[in-house]
C-alpha positions in Angstrom: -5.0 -17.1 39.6 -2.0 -19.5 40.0 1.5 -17.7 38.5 3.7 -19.5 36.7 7.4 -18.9 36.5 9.1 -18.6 32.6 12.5 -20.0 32.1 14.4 -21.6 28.9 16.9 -23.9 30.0 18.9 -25.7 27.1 16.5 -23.8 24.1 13.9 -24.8 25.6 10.8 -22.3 27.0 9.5 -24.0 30.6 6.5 -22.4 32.6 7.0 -23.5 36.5 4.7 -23.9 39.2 7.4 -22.9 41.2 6.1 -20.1 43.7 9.6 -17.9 44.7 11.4 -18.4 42.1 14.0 -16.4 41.6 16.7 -16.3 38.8 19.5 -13.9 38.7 21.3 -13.5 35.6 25.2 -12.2 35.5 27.0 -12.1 32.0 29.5 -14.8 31.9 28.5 -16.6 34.6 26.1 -19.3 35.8 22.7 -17.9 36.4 22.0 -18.0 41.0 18.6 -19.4 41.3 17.1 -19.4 44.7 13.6 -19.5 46.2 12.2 -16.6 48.4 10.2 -17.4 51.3 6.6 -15.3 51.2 6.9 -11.5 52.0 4.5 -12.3 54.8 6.2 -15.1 56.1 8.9 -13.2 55.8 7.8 -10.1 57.8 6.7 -12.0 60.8 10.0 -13.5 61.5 10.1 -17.0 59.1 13.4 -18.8 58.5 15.2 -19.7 56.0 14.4 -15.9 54.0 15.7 -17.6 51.2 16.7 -20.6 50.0 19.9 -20.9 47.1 18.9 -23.9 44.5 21.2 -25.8 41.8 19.6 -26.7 39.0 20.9 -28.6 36.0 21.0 -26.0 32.8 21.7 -28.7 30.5 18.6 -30.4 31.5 15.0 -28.9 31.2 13.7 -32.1 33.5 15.5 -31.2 36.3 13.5 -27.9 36.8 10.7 -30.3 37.5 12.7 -31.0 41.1 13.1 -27.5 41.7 9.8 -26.6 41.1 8.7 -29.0 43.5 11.0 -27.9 45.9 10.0 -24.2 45.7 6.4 -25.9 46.3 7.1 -27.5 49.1 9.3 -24.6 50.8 6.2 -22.6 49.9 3.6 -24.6 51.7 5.9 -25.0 54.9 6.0 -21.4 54.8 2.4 -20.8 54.6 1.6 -23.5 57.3 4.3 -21.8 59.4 2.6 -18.5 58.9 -0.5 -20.0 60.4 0.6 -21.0 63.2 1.2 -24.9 62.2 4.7 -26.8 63.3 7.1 -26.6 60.5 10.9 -27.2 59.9 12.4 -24.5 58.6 14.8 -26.3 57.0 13.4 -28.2 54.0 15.1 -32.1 54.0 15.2 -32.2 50.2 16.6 -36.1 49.8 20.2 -36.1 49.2 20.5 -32.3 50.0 22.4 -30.3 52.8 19.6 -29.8 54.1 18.8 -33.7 54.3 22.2 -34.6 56.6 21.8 -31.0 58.4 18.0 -32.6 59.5 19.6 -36.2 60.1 22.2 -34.5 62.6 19.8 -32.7 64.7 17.4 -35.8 64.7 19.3 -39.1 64.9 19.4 -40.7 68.5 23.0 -41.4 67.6 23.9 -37.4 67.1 27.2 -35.9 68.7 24.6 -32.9 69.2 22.9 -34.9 71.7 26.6 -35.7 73.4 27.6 -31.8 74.2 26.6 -29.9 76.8 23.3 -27.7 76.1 25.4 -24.3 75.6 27.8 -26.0 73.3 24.6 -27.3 71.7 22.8 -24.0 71.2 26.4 -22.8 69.3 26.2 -25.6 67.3 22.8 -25.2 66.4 23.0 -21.3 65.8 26.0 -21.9 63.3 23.3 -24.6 61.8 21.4 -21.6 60.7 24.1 -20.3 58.6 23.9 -22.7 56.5 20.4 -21.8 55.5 20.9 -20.2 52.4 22.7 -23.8 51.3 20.1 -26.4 52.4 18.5 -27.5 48.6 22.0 -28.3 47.2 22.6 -31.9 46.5 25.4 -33.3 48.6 27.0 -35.0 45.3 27.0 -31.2 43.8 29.3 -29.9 46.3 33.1 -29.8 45.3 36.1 -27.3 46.7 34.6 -24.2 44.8 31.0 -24.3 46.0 32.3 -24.6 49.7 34.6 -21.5 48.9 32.0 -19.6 47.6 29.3 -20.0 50.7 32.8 -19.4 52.7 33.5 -16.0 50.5 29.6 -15.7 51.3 29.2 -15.8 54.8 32.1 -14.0 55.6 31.0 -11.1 53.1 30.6 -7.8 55.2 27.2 -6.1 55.8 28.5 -2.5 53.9 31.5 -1.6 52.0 33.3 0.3 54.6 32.7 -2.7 57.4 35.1 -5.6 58.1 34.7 -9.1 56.8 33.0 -10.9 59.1 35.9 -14.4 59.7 34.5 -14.9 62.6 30.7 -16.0 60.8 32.8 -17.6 57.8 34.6 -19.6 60.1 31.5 -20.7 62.5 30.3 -21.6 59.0 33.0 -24.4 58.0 33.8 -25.5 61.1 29.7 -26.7 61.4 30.4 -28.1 57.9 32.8 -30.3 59.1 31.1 -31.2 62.1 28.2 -32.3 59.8 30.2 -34.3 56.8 32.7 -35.9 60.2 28.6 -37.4 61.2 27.6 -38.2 57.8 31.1 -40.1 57.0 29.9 -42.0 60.2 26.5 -42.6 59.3 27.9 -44.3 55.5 25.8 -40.9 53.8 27.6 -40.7 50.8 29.7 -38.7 50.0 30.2 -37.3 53.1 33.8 -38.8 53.5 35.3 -36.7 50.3 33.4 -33.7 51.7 35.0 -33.5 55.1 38.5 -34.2 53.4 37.7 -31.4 51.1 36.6 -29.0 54.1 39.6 -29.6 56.0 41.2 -27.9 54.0 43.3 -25.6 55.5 43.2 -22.8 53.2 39.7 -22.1 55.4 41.7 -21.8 58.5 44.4 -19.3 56.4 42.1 -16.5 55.0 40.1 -16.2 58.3 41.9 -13.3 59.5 44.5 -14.3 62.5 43.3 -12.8 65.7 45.3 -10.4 68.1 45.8 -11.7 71.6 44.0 -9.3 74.3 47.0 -8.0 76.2 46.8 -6.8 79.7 47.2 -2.7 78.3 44.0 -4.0 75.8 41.5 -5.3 78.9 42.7 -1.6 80.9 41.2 -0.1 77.9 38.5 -1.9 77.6 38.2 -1.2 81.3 38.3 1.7 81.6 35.8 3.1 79.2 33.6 0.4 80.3 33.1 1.7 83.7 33.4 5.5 82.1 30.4 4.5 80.5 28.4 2.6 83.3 29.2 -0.5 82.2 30.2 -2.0 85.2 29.2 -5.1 84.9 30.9 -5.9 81.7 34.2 -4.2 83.0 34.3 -7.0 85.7 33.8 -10.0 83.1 36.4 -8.8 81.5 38.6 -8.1 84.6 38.0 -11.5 86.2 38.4 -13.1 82.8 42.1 -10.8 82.3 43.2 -11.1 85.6 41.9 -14.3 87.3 42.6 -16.2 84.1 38.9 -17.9 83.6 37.0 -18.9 80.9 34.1 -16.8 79.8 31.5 -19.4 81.3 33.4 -19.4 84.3 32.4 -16.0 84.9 29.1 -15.2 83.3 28.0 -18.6 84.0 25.9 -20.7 81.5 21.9 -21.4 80.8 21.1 -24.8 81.3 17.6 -26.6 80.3 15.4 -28.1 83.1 13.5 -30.9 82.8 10.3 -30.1 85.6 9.4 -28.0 88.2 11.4 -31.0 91.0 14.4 -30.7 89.5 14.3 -26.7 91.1 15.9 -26.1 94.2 15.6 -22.6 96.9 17.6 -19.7 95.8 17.9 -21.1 91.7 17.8 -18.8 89.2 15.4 -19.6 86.9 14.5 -17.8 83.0 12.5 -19.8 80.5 12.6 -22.9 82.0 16.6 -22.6 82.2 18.8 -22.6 85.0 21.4 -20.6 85.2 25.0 -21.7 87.1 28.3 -21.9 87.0 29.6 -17.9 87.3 30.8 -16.0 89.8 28.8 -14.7 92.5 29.3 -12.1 95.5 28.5 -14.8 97.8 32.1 -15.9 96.4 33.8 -13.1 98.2 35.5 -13.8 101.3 36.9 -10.8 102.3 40.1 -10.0 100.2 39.5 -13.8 98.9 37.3 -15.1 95.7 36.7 -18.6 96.9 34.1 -21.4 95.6 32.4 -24.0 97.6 31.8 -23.5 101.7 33.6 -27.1 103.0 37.2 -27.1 101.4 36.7 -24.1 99.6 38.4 -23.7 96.7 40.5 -20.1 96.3 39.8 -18.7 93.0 41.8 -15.6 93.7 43.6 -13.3 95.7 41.8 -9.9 94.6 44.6 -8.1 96.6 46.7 -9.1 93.3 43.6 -7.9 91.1 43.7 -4.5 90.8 41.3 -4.4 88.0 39.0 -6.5 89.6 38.9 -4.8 92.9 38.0 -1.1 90.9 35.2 -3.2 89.0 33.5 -4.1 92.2 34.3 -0.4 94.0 31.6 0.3 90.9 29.2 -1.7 91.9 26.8 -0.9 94.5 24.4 -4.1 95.2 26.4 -7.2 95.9 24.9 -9.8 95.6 23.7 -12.9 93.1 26.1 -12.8 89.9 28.8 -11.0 89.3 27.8 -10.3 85.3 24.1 -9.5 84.4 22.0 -7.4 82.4 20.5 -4.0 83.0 17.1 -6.1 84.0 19.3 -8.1 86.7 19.2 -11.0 84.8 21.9 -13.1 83.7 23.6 -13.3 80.2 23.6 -15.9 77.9 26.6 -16.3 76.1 25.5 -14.9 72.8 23.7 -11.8 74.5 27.4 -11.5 76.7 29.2 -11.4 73.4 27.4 -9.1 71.4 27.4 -7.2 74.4 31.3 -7.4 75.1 31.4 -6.9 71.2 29.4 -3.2 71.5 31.5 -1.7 74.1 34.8 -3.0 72.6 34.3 -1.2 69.4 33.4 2.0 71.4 36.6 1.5 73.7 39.0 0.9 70.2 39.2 -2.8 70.4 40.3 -4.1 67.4 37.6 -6.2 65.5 39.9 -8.8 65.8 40.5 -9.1 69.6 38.0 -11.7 71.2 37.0 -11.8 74.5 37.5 -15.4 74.6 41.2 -15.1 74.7 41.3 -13.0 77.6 42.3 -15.6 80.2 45.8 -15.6 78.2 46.3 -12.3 79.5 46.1 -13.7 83.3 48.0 -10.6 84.2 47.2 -10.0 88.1 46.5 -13.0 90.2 
């Protein structure tokens, strides 16, 4: 038997076919309305888990759209749960979620004009905004963006640290998405990036501490104290050789078919991997790249951190930075990685391992 949600909006007692349905009542403020994706769906891994909505309380109709919507979220779910092809992100016309679809899918897309890694970023921070995709894109003003920035950069506990780095990922996809849909004449996407350029974002995300030469020892040295070798030498080639994170651990890139595979690549769901170090770099006491005109990379008899990273590691060969399986990391995997061992050395939350090639110390 079907269930129908009760709700009085404006005096007036509404019963909605609107499966999820959630309302959330605070005194003095606003009630926060947001539809729940099945608990089944939800245990076998279905995104968005939630979905907030913004209703009009001074008008009963308008609960007409959101039941519709938590209808439609509902049946995607389902079919999802099935096994059918679904977007998790429902493109509710005139919604976040409408331009948020429109970006990944128009020809004309800057996300089909990056590289793939700077592609799968961009689409990871897509899936913050989640919780966001069923407001209407003429509802959003200055204080809604602040609240889903308070939101996303809310800590998991009450003794954790606010999580800037998420909050930030956050608005700086925003923009990305109202800069496109000022482009594509999607209205009113041209007020909206002018309102999230704000730069009060960029002043409450906490500033970050540059990772000093004494900082990467640390890190280091309990990384190796630990059997982390691996990660001790990112961070070591990154400190001391002054490279870029994907200069190390290299990056995942897609493949089109099985021809476009050559001898000796390194192949992981049907991504290549290249672009890191490797100890077929090493030339003697020399890192170089390239066999006609090499090019030197570094001296390691200036890289003392570098050369006690490799003392620790007994099989040379392939790349420099992988996993315990031997495979290489993807970024993400790297940082949450990096991340772990950080924490456990007394890195503080708000030293990056992407500033390390500022600390160039050695070579």
């Amino acid at each position: 038997m079907k269930k129908f949600a009760t709700v009085t909006v404006a005096g007036q007692k509404l019963e909605l076919d609107a499966p999820g349905l959630k309302i959330h009542r605070k005194v003095g403020r606003e009630p926060y309305v947001i539809w729940n994706a099945p608990p089944l769906a939800l245990a076998a891994g279905f995104l968005p888990k939630s979905v907030r909505l913004h209703p009009n309380w001074n008008d009963p109709s308008d609960f007409e759209r959101i039941a519709a919507a938590c209808r439609d979220m509902q049946q995607k779910a389902l079919t999802w749960l099935t096994g059918g092809e679904v977007h998790a992100t429902v493109p509710i016309p005139g919604s976040l979620g409408a331009l948020v679809d429109l970006y990944q899918t128009a020809n004309d897309s800057p996300l089909r004009q990056v590289k793939a890694s700077t592609e799968a970023t961009y689409r990871r921070w897509l899936k913050l905004l989640s919780p966001f995709v069923a407001t209407p894109l003429a509802e959003i003003d200055r204080v809604l963006l602040m609240e889903w920035f308070t939101e996303l950069g809310t800590p998991v506990a009450a003794d954790a640290s606010p999580r800037d780095r998420r909050a930030s990922s956050g608005i700086q996809i925003l923009r990305l998405l109202f800069r496109f849909g000022a482009g594509a004449n999607v209205d009113p996407c041209v007020h909206l990036f002018e309102l999230a350029m704000d730069r009060e974002f960029d002043m409450k995300v906490a500033r970050r501490e540059p990772m000093t030469y004494e900082l990467a020892s640390r890190f280091i040295d309990y990384a190796l104290s630990v059997g982390e070798a691996r990660i001790a030498l990112a961070q070591a080639c990154q400190s001391e050789l002054g490279l870029r994170q994907a200069e190390v651990i290299g990056e995942w890139t897609p493949i089109g078919n099985a021809s476009e595979v050559g001898p000796g690549d390194i192949i992981f769901q049907r991504q290549r991997w290249g672009g890191g170090l490797t100890f077929e770099m090493l030339d003697g006491q020399r890192l170089v790249r390239g066999s006609d005109e090499a090019e030197l990379i570094g001296d390691l008899r200036e890289c003392p951190l570098v050369e006690l990273c490799l003392l620790a590691i007994a099989e040379r060969r392939g790349p420099f930075v992988v996993r315990g399986d031997g495979r290489p990391f993807d970024r993400f995997t790297f940082s949450r990685h990096w991340r772990a061992v950080a924490t456990a050395a007394g890195i503080p939350p708000d030293v990056w391992n992407m500033d390390s090639r500022r600390t160039a110390g050695g070579c």
